[in-house]
N, C-alpha and C positions, 0 to 999 in steps of 0.2 A: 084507625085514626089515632092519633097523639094528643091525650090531652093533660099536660104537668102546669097546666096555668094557675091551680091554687099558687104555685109557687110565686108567681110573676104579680096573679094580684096581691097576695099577703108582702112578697117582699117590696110590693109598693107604696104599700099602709108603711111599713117598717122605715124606710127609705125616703118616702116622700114622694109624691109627683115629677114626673121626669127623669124618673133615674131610670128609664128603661133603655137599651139598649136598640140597634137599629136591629141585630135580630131576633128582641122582642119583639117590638112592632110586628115584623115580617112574621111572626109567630103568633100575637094575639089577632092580626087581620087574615086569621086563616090562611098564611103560605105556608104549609104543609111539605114537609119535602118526604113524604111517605106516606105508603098506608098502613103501616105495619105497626101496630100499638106495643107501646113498651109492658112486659109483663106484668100483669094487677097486682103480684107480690113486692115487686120492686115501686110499683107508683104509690102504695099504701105504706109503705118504708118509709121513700122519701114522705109524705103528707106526715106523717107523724116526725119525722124530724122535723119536719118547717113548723110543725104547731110547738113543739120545745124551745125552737128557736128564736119563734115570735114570741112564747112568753117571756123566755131568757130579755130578750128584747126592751123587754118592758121593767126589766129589774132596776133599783134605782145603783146609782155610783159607778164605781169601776168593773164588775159585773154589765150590767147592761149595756154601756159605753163597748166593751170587749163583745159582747155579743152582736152590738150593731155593725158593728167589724169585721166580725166571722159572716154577716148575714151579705154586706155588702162584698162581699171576695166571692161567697157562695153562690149571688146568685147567677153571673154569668157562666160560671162552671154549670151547674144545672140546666141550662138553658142548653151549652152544649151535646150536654148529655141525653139530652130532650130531643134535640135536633138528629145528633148520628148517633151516638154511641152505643146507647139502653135497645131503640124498637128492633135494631136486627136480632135482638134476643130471644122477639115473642118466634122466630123458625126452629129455636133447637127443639120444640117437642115434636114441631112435625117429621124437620132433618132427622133426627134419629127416630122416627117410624117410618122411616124410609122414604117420604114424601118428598119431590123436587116437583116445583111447577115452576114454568116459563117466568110467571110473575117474581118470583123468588128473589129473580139476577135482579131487582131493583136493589137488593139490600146490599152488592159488591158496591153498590159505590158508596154508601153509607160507611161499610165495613172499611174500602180505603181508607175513605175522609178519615175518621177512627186513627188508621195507624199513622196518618201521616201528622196528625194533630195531637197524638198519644205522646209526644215527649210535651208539649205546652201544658195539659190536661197533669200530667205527673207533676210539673214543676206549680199549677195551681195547687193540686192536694199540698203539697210538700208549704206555701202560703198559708193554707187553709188549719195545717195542721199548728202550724207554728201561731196565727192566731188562735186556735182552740187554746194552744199549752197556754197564753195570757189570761183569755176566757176561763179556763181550769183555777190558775194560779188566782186569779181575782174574785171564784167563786167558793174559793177557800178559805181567802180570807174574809168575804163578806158571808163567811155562813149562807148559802145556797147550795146545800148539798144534791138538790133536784138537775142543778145547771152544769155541776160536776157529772153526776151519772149521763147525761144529753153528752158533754164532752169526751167520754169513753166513749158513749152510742157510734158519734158522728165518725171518729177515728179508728174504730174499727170496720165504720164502713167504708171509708175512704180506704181503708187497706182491703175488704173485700172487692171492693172494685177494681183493684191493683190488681189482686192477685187471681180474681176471677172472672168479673161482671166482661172487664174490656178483654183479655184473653179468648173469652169466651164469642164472642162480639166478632173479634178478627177471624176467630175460626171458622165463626160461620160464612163469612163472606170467601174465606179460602177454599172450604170445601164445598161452597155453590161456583168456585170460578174450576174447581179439579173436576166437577158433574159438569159443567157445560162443555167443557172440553171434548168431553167426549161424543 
């Protein structure tokens, strides 16, 4: 089961009422498009970004203003990432002990969705990073050096994602489509 909704509720405190999206809803009313939970190391990552970012949030002047910026660009990127991108991740420890079960092929189309949506998802980070550097630059001059280290955090992960989380993602749906082949 998937569940990244701290995100959905906190960035609604953040946000306000109604800035959800229709596949929030479709997401807080339990439409699930999998059974495959996204890795506990990665959803304890994301939680602790969103708690830096809610507080960032709360900072007074240009600072916070910039963070409520980065929060609102963020969160329908996460939501994606909730949906396809993150749970075909929780198969690489079984795929690599060798394990394929019939159930598996559910995460190819997950994995598709993934690539076919991987250049929108790039051209959000590349968004997201560009409001960070404002977030960065505004937390510098307002002395919040707490909200500066969260802007390294969050940018480095964005680049982990880049270069590993979504590669990784695609491979597994690849090599559950080169197993069923056979």
């Amino acid at each position: 089961m998937l569940n990244l909704g701290f995100f959905s509720i906190g960035l609604a405190a953040v946000l306000g009422a109604g800035a959800g999206t229709t596949a929030d809803r479709q997401h807080d009313a339990g439409q699930r498009h999998t059974t495959f939970a996204t890795p506990e190391s990665i959803k304890i990552e994301h939680e602790e970004l969103h708690a830096e970012l809610a507080a960032a949030t709360k900072a007074p002047g240009r600072t916070g203003a910039a963070a409520r910026h980065v929060a609102e660009l963020l969160h329908p990127h996460f939501v994606s990432e909730e949906q396809f991108a993150l749970p075909p991740l929780a198969l690489l420890r079984p795929l690599a002990e060798g394990s394929v079960t019939p159930e598996m092929r559910d995460a190819i189309a997950l994995t598709d969705r993934l690539k076919a949506e991987l250049p929108r998802m790039l051209d959000e980070h590349k968004a997201i990073v560009v409001a960070l550097e404002e977030l960065g630059r505004a937390a510098k001059a307002e002395h919040h050096p707490e909200v500066s280290r969260f802007v390294e955090k969050l940018t480095i992960h964005a680049q982990h994602e880049e270069q590993v989380l979504y590669p990784a993602a695609i491979l597994v749906g690849e090599y559950l489509k080169l197993k069923s082949a056979r």
